[in-house]
C-alpha positions in Angstrom: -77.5 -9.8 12.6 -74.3 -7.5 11.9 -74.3 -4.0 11.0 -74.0 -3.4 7.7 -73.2 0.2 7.8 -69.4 -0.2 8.2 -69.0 -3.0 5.0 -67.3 -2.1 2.3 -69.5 -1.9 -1.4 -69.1 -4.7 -3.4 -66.9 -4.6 -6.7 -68.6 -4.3 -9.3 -66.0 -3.8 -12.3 -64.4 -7.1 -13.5 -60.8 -6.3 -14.7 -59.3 -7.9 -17.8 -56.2 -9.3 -18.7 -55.4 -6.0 -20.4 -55.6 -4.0 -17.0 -53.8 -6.5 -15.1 -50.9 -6.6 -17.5 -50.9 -2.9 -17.2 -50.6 -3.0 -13.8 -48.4 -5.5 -13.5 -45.9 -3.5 -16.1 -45.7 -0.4 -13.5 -44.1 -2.4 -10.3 -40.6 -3.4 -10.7 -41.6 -6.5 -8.6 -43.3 -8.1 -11.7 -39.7 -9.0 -13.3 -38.8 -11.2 -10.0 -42.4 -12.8 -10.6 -42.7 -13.3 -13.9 -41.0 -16.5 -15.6 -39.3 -15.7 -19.2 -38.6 -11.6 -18.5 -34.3 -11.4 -19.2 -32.2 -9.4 -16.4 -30.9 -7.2 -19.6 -34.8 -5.6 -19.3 -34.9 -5.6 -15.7 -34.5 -2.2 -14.1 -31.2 -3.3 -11.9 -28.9 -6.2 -12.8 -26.8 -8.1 -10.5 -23.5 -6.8 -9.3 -20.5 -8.1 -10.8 -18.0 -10.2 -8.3 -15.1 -8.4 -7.1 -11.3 -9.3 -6.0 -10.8 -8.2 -2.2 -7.2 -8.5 -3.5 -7.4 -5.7 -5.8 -9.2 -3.2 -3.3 -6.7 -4.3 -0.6 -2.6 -3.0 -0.2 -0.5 -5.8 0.5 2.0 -5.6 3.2 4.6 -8.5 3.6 7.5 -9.6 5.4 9.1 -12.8 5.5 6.7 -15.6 4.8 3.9 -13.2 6.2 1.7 -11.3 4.8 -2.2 -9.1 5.2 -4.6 -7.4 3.6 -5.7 -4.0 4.2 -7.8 -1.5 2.2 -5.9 0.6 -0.3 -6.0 4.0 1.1 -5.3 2.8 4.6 -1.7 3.0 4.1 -1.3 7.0 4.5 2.5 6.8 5.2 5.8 4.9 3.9 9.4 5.3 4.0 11.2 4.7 1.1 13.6 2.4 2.6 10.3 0.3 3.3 8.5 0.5 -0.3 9.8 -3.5 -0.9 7.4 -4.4 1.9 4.3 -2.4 1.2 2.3 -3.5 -2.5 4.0 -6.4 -3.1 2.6 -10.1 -4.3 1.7 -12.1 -1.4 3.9 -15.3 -0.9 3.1 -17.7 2.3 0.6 -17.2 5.0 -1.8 -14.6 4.9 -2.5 -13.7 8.6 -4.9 -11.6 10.1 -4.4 -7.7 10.9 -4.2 -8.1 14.8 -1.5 -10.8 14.3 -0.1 -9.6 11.5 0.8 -5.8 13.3 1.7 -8.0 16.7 4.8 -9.4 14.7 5.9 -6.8 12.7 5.4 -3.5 15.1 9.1 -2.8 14.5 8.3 -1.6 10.9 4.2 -1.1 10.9 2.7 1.7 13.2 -1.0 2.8 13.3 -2.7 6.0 13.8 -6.2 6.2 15.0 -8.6 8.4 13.1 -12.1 9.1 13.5 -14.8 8.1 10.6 -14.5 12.3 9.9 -10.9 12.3 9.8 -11.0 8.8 7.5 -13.6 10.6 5.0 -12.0 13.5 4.6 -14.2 16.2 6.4 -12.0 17.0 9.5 -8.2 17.7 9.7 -5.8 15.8 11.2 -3.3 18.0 13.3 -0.1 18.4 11.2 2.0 18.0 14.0 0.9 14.2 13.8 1.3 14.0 10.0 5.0 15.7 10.6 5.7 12.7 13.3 5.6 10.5 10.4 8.5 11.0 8.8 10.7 10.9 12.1 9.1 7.2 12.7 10.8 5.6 9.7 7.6 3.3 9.9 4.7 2.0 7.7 1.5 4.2 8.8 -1.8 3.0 8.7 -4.7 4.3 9.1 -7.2 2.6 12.2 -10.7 3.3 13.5 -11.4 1.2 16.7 -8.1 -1.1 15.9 -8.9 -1.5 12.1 -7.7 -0.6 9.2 -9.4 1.9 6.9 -9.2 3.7 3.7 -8.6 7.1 4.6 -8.5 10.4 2.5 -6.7 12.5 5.1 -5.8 16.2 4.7 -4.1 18.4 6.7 -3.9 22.3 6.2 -5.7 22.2 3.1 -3.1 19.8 1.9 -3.7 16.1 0.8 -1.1 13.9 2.7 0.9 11.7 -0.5 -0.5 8.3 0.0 0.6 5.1 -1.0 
């Protein structure tokens, strides 16, 4: 025969319907469960679909063109504005390829996640190189674009 000593005391109380509604009503998990409950009374509604093409800057030359996000443009010539922004027309190609074909007008500068966020500095010696490039900047971490909020010396850098 097994100990009894370490069993648990039978329930006793019966619950109602009441209760259980009442219970149920305090976890957000019951509006998942329960057929007939709207979304407008649900604690968190679904999120609305978004256009990559409006959180993206455009940059296009020829009948080539890519996506990167806005922000990550930190740098452009105003002999280049036509290129950078613009409506895409033909093929949209990838980053990598994208840069491979047009390094003559597109240059990258690597940032850290820091630097990208806004917490550390860039050197302004760097920012200052810009403007002697006559290139598109954009802003990489590990080889990939990203919005960046850079400041140098206190000083927001004019983005595009």
């Amino acid at each position: 025969m097994a100990n009894c000593a370490f069993a648990r005391p039978p329930v006793l109380d019966r619950v109602d319907g009441k209760t259980i509604e009442k219970l149920q009503a305090s976890t957000p998990m019951t509006y998942l469960q329960r057929p007939g409950v709207s979304m407008a009374s649900a604690p968190h509604s679904a999120p609305q679909p978004q256009s990559i093409i409006k959180q993206s800057t455009i940059l296009q030359k020829g009948k080539n063109w890519t996506l990167v996000p806005v922000g990550a443009v930190v740098y452009t010539p105003s002999a280049l504005n036509a290129l950078v922004g613009t409506r895409p027309v033909g093929v949209l190609l990838p980053w990598s390829e994208f840069l491979a074909k047009n390094m003559a007008w597109i240059t990258t500068t690597e940032v850290s996640y820091e630097q990208a966020s806004g917490s550390d500095q860039l050197p302004a010696t760097r920012v200052a190189f810009w403007a002697k490039q006559d290139k598109v900047v954009v802003a990489v971490h590990q080889g990939g674009p990203i919005s960046a909020h850079i400041s140098y010396k206190n000083q927001a850098v004019t983005q595009r």
